[in-house]
TORMIFI-405982 format. One record per residue (C-alpha): residue in three letters; x, z, y; residue number from 0. Coordinates in steps of 0.25 Angstrom, whole numbers. Each point is the difference from the previous one (the first is absolute). Layout:
% residues N
<zaza><code>ALA</code><px>X</px><pz>Z</pz><py>Y</py><pos>NUM</pos></zaza>
...
This chain:
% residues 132
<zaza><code>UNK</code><px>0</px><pz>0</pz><py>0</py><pos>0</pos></zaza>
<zaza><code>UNK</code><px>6</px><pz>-4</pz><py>15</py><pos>1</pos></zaza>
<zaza><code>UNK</code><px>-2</px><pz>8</pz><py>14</py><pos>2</pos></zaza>
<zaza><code>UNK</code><px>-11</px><pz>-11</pz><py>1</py><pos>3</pos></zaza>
<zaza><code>UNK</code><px>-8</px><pz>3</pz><py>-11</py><pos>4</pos></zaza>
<zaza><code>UNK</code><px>-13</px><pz>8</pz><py>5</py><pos>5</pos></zaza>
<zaza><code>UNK</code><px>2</px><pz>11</pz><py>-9</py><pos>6</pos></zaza>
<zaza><code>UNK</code><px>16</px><pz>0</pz><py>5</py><pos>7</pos></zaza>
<zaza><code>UNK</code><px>8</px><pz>12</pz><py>2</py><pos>8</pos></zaza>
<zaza><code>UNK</code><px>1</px><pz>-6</pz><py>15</py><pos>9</pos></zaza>
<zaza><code>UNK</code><px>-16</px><pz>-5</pz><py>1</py><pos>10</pos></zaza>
<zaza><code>UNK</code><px>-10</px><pz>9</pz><py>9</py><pos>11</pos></zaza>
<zaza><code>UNK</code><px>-9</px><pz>10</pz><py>-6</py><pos>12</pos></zaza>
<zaza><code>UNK</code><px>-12</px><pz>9</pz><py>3</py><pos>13</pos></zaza>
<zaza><code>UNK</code><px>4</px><pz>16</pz><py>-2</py><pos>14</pos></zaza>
<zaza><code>UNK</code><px>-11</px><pz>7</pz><py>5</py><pos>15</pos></zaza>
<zaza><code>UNK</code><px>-2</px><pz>0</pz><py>14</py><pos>16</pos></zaza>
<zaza><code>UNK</code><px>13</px><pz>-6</pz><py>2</py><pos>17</pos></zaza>
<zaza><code>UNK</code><px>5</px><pz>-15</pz><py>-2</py><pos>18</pos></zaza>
<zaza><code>UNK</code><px>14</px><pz>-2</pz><py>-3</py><pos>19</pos></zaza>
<zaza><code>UNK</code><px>8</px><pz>-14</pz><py>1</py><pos>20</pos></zaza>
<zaza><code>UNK</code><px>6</px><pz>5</pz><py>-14</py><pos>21</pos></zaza>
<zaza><code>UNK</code><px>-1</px><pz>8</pz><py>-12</py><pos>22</pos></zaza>
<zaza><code>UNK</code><px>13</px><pz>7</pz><py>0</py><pos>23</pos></zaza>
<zaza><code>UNK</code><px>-5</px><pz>15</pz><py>2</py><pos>24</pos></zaza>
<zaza><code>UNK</code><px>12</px><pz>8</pz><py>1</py><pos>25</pos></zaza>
<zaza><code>UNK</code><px>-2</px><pz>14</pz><py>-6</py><pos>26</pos></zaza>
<zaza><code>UNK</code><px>4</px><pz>15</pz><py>6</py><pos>27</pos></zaza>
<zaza><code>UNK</code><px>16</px><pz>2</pz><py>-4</py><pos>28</pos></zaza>
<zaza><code>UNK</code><px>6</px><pz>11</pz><py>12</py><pos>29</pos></zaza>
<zaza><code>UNK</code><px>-4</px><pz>13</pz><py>-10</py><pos>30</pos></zaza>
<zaza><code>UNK</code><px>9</px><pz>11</pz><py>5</py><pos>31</pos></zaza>
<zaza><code>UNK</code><px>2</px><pz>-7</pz><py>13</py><pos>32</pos></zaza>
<zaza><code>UNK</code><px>-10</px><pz>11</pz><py>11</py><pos>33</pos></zaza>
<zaza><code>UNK</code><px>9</px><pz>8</pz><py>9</py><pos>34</pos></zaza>
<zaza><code>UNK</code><px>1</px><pz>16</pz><py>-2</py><pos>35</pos></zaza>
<zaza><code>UNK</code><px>-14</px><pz>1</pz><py>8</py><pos>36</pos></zaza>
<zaza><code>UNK</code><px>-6</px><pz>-10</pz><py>-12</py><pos>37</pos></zaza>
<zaza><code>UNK</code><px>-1</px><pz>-9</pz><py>11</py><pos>38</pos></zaza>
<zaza><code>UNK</code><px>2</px><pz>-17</pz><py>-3</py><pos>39</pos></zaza>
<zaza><code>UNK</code><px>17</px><pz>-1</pz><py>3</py><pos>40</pos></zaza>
<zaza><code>UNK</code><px>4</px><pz>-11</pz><py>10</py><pos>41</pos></zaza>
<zaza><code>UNK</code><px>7</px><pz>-6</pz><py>-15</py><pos>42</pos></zaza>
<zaza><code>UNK</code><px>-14</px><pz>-1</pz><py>-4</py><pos>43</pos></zaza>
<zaza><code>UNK</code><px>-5</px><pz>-7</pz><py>12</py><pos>44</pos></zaza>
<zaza><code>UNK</code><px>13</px><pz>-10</pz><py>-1</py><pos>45</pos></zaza>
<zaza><code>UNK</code><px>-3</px><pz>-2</pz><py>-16</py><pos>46</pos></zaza>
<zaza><code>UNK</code><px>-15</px><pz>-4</pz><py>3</py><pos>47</pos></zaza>
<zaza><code>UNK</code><px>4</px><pz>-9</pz><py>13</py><pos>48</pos></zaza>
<zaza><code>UNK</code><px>11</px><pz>-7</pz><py>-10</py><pos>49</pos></zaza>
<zaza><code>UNK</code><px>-10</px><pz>-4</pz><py>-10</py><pos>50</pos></zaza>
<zaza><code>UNK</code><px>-13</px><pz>-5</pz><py>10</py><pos>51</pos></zaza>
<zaza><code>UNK</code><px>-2</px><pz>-14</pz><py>0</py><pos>52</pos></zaza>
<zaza><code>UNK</code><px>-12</px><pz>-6</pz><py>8</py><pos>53</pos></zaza>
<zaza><code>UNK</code><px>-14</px><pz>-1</pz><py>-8</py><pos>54</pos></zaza>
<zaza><code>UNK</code><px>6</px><pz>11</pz><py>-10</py><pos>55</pos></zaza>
<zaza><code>UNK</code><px>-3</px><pz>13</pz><py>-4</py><pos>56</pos></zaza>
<zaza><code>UNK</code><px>7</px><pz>13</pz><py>-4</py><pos>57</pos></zaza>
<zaza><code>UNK</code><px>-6</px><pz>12</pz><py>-5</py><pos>58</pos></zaza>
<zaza><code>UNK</code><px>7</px><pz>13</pz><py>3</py><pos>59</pos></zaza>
<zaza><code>UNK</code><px>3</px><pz>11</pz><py>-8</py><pos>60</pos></zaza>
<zaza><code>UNK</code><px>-10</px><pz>12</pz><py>-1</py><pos>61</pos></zaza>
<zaza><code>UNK</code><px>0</px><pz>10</pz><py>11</py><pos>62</pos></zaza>
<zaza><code>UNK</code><px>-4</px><pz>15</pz><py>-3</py><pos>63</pos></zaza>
<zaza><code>UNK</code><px>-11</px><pz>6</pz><py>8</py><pos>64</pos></zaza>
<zaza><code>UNK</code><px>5</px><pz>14</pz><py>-1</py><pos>65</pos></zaza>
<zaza><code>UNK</code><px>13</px><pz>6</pz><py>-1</py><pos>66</pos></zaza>
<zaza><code>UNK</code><px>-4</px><pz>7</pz><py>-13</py><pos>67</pos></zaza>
<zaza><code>UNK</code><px>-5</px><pz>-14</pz><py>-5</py><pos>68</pos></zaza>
<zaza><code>UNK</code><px>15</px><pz>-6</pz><py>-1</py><pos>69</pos></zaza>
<zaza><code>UNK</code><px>3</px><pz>-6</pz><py>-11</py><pos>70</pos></zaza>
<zaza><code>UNK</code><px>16</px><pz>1</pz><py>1</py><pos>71</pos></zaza>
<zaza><code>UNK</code><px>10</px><pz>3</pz><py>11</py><pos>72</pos></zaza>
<zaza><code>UNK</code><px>3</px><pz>-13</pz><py>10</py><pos>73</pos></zaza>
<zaza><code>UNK</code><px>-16</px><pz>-4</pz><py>-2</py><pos>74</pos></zaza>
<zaza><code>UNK</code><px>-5</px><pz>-5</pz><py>13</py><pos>75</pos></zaza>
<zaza><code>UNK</code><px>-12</px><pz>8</pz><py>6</py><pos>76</pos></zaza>
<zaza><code>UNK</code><px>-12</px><pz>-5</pz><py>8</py><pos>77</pos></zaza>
<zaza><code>UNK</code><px>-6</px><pz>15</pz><py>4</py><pos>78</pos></zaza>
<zaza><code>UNK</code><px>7</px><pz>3</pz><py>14</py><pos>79</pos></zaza>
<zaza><code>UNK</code><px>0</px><pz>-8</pz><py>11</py><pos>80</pos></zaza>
<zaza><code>UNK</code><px>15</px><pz>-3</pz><py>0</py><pos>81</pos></zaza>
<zaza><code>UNK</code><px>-3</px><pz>-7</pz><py>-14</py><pos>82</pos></zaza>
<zaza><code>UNK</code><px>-12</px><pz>-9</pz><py>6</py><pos>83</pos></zaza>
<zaza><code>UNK</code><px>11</px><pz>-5</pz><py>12</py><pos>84</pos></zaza>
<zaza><code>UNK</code><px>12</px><pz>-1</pz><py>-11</py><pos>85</pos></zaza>
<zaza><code>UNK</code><px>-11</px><pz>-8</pz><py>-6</py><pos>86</pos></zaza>
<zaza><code>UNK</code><px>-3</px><pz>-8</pz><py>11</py><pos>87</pos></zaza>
<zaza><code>UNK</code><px>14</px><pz>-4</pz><py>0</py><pos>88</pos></zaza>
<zaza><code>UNK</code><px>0</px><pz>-5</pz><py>-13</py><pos>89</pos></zaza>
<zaza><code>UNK</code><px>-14</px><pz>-8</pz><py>2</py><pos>90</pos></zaza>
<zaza><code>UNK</code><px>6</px><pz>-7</pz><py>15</py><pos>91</pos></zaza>
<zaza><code>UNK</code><px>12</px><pz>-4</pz><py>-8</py><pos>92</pos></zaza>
<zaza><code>UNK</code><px>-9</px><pz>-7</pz><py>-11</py><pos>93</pos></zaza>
<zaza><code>UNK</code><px>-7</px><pz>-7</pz><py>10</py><pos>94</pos></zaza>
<zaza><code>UNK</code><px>11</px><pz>-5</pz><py>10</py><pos>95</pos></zaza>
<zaza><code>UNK</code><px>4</px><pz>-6</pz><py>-12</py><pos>96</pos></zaza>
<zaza><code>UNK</code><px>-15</px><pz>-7</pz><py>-1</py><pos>97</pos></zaza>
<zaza><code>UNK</code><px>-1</px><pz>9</pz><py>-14</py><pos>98</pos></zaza>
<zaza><code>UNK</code><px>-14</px><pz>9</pz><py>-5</py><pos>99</pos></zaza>
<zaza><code>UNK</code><px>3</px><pz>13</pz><py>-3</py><pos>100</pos></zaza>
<zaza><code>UNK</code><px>-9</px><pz>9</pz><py>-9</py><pos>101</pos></zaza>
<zaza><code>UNK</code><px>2</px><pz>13</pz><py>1</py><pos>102</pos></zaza>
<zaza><code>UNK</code><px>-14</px><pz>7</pz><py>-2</py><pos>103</pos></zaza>
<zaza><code>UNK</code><px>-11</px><pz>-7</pz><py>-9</py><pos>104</pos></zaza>
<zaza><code>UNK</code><px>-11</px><pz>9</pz><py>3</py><pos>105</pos></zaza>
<zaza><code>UNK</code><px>-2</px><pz>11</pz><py>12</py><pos>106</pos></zaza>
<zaza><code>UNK</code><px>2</px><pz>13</pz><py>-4</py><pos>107</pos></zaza>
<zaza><code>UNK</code><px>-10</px><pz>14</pz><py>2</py><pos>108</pos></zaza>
<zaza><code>UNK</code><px>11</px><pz>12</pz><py>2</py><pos>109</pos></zaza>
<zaza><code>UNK</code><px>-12</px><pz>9</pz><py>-4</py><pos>110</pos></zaza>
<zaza><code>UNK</code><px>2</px><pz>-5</pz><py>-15</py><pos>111</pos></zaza>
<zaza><code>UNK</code><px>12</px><pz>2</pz><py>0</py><pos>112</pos></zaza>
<zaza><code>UNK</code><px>-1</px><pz>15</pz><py>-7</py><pos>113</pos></zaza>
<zaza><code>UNK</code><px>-12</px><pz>2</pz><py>-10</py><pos>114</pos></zaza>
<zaza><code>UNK</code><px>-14</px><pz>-5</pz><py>1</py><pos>115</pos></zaza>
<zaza><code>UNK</code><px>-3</px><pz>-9</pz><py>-10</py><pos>116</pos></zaza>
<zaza><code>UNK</code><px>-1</px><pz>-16</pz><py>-1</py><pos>117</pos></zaza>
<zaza><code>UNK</code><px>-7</px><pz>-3</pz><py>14</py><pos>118</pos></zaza>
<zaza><code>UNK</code><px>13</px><pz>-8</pz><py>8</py><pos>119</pos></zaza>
<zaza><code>UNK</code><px>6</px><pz>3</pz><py>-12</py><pos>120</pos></zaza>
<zaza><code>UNK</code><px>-2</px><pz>-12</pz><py>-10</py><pos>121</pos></zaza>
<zaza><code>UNK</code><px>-11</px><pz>-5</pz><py>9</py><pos>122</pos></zaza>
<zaza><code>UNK</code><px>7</px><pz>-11</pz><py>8</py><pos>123</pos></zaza>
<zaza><code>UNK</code><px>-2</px><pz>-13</pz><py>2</py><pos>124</pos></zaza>
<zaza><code>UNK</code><px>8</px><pz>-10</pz><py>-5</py><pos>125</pos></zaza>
<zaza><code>UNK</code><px>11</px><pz>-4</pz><py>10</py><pos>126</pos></zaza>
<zaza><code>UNK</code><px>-6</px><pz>-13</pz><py>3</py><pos>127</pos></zaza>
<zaza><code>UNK</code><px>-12</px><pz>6</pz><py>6</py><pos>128</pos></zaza>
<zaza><code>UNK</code><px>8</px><pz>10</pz><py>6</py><pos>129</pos></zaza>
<zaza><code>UNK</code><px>8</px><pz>-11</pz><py>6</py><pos>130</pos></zaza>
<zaza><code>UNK</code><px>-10</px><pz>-10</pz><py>4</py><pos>131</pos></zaza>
């Protein structure tokens, strides 16, 4: 199959809400990258501004909600509003480069975060709603 194929690695495609001049997703790879405050490190902005193309997509690492929700030392977090802005770097680099960026697939309800039961739990919609 060639790059002009329209099921090429290099054709368009639909993903979601978002359209994407080719299929090359590139997956999370900066684990153990956060700085001391669990913040996204400016190597992990540089690594994401490396690999965005125009029309592609990366999907980040998780990001724990809570400091006792971290997986492992070095995991980026999302749950102080330094993280949010060391996000934003991360997202502005994505894009100056013309790149998508997915780093949430669904918005969150902090008051599920600690007991309850399944209500904004397992309830979700699916990410292309959510999107869309």
């Amino acid at each position: 199959m060639n790059a002009h194929d329209s099921d090429g690695l290099f054709s368009p495609m639909q993903a979601g809400a978002l359209s994407l001049s080719h299929r090359v997703v590139h997956a999370p790879m900066t684990r153990l990258r956060a700085d001391a405050d669990d913040s996204p490190s400016l190597m992990m902005v540089e690594y994401y501004r490396q690999r965005a193309s125009a029309g592609g997509l990366i999907i980040t690492e998780s990001a724990h909600p809570s400091i006792d929700s971290r997986g492992y030392l070095g995991a980026p977090g999302i749950y102080m509003d330094v993280h949010v802005q060391a996000w934003r770097k991360v997202v502005d680099a994505v894009h100056e480069r013309g790149g998508k960026i997915v780093i949430a697939l669904t918005p969150y309800v902090r008051d599920a975060f600690w007991g309850g039961n399944e209500r904004h739990y397992i309830d979700f919609p699916r990410w292309e709603a959510a999107a869309g």
